[in-house]
C-alpha positions as CSV (number, residue, x, y, z in Angstrom):
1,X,-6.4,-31.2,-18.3
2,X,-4.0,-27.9,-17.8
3,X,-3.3,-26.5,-14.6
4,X,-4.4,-23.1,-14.6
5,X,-2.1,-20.6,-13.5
6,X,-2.8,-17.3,-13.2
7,X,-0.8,-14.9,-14.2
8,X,-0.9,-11.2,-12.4
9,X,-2.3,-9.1,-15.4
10,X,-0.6,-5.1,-16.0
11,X,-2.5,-2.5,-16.3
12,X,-2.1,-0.1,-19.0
13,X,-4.2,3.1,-20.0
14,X,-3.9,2.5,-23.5
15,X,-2.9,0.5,-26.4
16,X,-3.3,0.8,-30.2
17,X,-5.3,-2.2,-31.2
18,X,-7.8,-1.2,-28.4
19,X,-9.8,1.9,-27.4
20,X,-9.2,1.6,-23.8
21,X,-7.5,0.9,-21.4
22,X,-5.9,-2.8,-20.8
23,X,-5.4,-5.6,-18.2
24,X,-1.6,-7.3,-20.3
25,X,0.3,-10.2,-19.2
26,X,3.6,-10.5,-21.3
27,X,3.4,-13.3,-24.1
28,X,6.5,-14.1,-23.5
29,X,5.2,-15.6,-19.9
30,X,2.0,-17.0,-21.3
31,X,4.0,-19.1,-23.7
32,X,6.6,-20.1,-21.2
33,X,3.9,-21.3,-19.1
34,X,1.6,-23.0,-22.1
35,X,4.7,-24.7,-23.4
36,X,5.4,-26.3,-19.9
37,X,2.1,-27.9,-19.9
38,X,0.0,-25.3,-18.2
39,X,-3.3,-22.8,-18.8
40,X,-2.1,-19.1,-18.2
41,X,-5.0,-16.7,-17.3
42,X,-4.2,-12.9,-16.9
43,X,-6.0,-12.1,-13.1
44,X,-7.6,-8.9,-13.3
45,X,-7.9,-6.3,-10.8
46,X,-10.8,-4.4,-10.3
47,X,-9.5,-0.8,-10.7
48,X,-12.3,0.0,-7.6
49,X,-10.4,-2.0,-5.5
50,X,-7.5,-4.4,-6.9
51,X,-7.2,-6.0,-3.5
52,X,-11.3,-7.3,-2.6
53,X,-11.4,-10.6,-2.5
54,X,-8.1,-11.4,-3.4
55,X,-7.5,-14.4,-1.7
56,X,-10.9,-16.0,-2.1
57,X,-9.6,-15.6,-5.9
58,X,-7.0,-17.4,-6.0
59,X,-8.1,-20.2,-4.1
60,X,-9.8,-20.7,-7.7
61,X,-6.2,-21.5,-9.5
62,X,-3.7,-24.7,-9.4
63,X,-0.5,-22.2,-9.4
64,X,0.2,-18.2,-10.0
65,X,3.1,-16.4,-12.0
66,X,3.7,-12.9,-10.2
67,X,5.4,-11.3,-13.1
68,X,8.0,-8.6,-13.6
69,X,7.1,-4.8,-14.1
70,X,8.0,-0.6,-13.1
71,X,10.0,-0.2,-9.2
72,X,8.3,-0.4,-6.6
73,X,7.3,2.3,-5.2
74,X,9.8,3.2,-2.3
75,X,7.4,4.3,0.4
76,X,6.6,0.6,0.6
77,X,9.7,-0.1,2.2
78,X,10.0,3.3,4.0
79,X,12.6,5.0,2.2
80,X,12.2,8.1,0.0
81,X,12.9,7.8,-3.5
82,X,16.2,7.3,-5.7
83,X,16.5,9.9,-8.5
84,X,16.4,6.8,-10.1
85,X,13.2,5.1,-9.0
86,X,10.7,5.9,-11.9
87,X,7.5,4.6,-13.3
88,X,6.0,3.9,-10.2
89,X,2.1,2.9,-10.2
90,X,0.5,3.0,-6.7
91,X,-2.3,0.5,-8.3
92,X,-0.2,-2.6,-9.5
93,X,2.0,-1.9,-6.5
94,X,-1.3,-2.3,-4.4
95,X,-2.2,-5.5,-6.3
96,X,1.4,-7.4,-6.5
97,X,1.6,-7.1,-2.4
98,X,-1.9,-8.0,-1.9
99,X,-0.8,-11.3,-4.2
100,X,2.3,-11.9,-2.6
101,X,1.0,-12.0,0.7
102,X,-2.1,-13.9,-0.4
103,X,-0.1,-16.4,-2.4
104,X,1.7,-17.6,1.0
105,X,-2.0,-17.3,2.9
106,X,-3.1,-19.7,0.6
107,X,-0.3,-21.7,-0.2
108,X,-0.6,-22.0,-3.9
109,X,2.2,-22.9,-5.6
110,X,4.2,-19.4,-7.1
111,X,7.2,-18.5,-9.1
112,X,7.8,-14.7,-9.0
113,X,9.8,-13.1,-11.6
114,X,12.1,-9.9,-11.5
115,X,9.9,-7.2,-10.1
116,X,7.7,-10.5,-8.9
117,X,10.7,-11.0,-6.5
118,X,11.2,-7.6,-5.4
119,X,7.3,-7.5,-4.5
120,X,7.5,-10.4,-2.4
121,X,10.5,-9.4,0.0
122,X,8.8,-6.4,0.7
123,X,5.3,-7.8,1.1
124,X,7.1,-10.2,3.8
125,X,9.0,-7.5,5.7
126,X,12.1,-7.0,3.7
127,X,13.5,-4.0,1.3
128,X,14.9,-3.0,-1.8
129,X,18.1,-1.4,-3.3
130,X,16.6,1.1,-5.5
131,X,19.7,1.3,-8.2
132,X,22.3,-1.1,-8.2
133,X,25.7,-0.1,-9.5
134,X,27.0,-2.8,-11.9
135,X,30.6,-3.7,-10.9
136,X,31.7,-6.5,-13.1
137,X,28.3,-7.6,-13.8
138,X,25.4,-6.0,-15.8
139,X,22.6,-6.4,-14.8
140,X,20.4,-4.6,-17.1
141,X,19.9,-6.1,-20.4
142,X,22.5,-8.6,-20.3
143,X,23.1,-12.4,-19.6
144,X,25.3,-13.2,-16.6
145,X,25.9,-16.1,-14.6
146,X,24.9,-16.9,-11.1
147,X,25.6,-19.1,-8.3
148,X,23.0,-21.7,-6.9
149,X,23.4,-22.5,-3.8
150,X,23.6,-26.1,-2.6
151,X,20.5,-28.1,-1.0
152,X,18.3,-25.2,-2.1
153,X,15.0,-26.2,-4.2
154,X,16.1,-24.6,-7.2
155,X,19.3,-26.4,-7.3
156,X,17.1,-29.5,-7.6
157,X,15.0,-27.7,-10.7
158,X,17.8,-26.2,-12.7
159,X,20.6,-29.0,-11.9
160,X,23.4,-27.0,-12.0
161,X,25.4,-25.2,-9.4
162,X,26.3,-22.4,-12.6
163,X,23.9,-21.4,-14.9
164,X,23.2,-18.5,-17.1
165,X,20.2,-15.9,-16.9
166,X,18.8,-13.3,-18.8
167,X,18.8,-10.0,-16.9
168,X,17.1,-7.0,-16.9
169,X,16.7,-4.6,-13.8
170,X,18.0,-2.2,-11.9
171,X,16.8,-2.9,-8.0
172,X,17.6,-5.8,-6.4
173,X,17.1,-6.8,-2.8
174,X,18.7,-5.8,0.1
175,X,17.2,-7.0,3.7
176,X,15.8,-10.4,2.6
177,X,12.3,-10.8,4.5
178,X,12.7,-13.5,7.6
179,X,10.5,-15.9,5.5
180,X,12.8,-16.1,2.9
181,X,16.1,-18.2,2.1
182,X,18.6,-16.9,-0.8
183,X,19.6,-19.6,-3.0
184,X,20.9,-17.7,-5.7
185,X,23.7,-15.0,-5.9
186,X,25.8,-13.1,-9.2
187,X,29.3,-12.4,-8.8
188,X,29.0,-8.9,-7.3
189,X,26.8,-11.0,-4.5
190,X,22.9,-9.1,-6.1
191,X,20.5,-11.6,-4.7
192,X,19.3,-13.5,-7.6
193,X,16.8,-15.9,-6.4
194,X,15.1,-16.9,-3.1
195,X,12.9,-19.1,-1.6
196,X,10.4,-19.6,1.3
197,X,10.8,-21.3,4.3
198,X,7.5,-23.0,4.7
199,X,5.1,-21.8,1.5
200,X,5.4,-23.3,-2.2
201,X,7.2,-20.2,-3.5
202,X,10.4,-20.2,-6.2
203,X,11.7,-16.7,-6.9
204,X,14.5,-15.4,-9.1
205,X,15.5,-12.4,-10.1
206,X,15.9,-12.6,-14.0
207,X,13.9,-13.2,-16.5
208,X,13.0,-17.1,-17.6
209,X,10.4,-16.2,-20.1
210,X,13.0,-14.8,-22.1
211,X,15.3,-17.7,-22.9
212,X,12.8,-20.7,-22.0
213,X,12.3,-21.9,-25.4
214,X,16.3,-22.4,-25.6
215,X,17.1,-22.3,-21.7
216,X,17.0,-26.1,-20.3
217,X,17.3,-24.6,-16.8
218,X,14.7,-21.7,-17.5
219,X,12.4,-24.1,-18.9
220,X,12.8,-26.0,-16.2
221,X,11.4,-23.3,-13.6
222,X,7.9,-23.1,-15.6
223,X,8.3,-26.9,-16.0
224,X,8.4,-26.8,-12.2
225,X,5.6,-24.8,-11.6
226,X,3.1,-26.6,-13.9
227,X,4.4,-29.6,-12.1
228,X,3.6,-27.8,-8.4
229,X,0.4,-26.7,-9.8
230,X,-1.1,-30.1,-11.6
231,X,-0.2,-31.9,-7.8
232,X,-2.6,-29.3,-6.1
233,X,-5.0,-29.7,-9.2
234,X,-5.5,-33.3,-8.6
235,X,-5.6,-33.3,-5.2
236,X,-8.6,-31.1,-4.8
């Protein structure tokens, strides 16, 4: 039997094939996470009250994928907006830090992805930067390499001190939250992954989903997680 991992759906108020509004989860993530072995299912959020229950919710799933998305609204972090912070949607923002802190709560095993990331330093205490200026590396639409640091858990997933990611972002964190541990850094020194001290949680700043069908090291990471996820399945 699959794991089932849910996947934190996006909210959109319309798209062509329907006549309303939608709760999305990329395919691109779905796929990643089928092809490692596991049972995505988009999490919904009741648009009365995303948060209700939250945690009682998730207690229902093996693992969770907190997936990228629009900046995070900067009054989360208490700093007024960048001209360059757009797209911001109070909603998912209210949803993705309800997950993030649940996810740790409940201790279900979590990788979060690009905006995933973001949403979890600040749900733990730390900020953002809202643009980052690329100095010898892009990090919007581009693949880079980055640094993985030593000892860290996803040196032991990826196994490789060097690997290459698929980026696309503009904000990138800047006080990492107490409960985290960076074990990932670009040349310019962005933050590119990080980790929790105590909780099972695996974050990184690119995107995985992208390359995993190609990408030994970003198959890996859903690889990882269905692995994380199938160990809480069985023992329950």
């Amino acid at each position: 039997m699959r794991p089932l991992v849910a996947v934190i759906g996006r909210r959109a108020d319309s798209v062509p094939i329907l006549r309303f509004s939608a709760t999305l989860a990329a395919e691109a993530i779905c796929e990643a996470v089928h092809a490692a072995g596991g049972e995505p299912a988009v999490l919904h959020g009741p648009a009365a009250d995303p948060c209700a229950g939250l945690a009682e919710r998730l207690e229902r799933f093996d693992g969770l994928l907190l997936p990228g998305g629009a900046d995070l609204g900067p009054d989360r972090y208490g700093q007024e907006p960048h001209p360059l912070t757009t797209a911001v949607v109070a909603f998912q923002d209210d949803l993705d830090l309800a997950t993030a802190r649940a996810m740790v709560e409940v201790g279900l095993p979590s990788l979060a992805v690009c905006r995933g990331m973001q949403v979890l330093n600040v749900a733990l205490g730390g900020t953002l930067h809202q643009h980052v200026t690329e100095d010898g590396v892009a990090h919007h639409d581009s693949v880079h390499e980055v640094d993985v640091a030593p000892g860290s858990r996803l040196r032991s997933i990826v196994g490789a001190a060097r690997i290459d990611v698929s980026s696309y972002h503009h904000q990138a964190l800047d006080v990492v939250a107490p409960d985290l541990v960076v074990t990932a850094r670009s040349d310019d020194g962005v933050v590119e992954a990080v980790e929790h001290r105590t909780a099972d949680v695996v974050a990184v700043q690119w995107h995985p989903e992208d390359l995993h069908a190609t990408s030994a090291t970003d198959a890996a990471l859903f690889a990882d997680l269905v692995e994380r996820a199938q160990k809480r399945m069985v023992s329950r």
